[in-house]
VEXDREN-2710 file (C-alpha; in Angstrom, 1 decimal):
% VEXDREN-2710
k/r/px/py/pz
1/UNK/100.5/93.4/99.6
2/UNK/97.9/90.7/99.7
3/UNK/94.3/91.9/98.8
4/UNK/93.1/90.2/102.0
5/UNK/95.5/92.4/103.9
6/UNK/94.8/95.4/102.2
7/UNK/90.7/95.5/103.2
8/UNK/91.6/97.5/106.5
9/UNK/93.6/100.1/104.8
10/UNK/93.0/103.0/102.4
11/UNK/94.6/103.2/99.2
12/UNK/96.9/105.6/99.9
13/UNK/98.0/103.9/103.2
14/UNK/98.0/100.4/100.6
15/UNK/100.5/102.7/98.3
16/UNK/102.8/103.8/101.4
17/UNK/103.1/100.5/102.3
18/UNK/104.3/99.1/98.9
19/UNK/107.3/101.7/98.7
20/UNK/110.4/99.5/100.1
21/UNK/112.6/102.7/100.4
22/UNK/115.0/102.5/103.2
23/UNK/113.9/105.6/104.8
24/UNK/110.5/107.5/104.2
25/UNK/109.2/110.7/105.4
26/UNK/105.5/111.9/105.5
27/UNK/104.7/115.0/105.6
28/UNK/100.9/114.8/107.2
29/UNK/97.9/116.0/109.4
30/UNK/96.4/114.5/112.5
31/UNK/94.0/111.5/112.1
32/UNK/94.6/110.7/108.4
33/UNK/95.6/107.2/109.8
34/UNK/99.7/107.5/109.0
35/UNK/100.0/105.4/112.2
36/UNK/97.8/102.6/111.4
37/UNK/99.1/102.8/108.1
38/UNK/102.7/102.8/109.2
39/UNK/102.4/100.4/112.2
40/UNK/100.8/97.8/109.7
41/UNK/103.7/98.2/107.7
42/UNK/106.1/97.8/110.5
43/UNK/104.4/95.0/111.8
44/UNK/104.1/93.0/108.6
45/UNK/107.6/93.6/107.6
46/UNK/108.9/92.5/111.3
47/UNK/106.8/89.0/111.3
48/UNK/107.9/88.3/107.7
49/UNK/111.8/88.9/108.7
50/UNK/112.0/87.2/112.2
51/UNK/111.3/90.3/114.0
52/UNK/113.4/93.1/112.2
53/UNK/113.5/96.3/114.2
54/UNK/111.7/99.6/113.3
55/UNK/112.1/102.7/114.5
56/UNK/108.9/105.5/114.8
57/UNK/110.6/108.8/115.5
58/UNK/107.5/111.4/116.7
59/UNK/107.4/114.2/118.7
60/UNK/105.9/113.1/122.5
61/UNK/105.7/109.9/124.1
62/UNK/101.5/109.6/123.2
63/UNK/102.4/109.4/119.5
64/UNK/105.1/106.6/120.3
65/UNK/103.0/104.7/122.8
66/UNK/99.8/105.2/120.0
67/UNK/102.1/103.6/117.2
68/UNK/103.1/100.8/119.7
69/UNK/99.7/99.8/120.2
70/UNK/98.3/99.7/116.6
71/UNK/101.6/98.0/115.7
72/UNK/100.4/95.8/118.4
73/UNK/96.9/95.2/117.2
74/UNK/98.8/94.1/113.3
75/UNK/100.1/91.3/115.5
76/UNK/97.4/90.4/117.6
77/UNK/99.6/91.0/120.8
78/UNK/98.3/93.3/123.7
79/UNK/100.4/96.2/124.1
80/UNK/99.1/96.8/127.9
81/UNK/100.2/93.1/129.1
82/UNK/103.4/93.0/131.4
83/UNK/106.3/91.8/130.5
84/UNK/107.0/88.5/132.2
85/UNK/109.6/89.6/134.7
86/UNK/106.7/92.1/135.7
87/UNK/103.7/89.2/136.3
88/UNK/102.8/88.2/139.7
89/UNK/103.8/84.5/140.4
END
């Protein structure tokens, strides 16, 4: 990971990111920033392979929709705008 990109993460979410295993599972708390550690991982990953799919597997819809929006934020895309087929004309 570039050290420009690695200024908004902790080390240990810097180290998470640099394992390329095909599957990892972490076993954590609340708040230690997993999800903003993840979703930058997901993110980066999806713009450098022309938008390859992840999948976040957590237990309620808040934890999805949370990981949605920092994954969001990585890319710089709002995850509260409508889709297209939803604007008004």
């Amino acid at each position: 990971m570039p050290d420009s990109d690695s200024t908004a993460l902790l080390p240990y979410q810097v180290r998470w990111i640099s394992d390329h295993a095909p599957g990892k599972v972490w076993e954590k708390s609340r708040r230690i920033g997993a999800t903003w550690g993840e979703s930058a991982d997901a993110s980066l990953d999806a713009s450098a392979s022309n938008g390859r799919d992840w999948w976040y597997i957590g237990y309620n819809q808040e934890m999805a929709l949370e990981f949605i929006e920092a994954a969001a934020g990585w890319t710089g895309v709002s995850a509260r705008r409508p889709p297209p087929s939803s604007r008004p004309s």
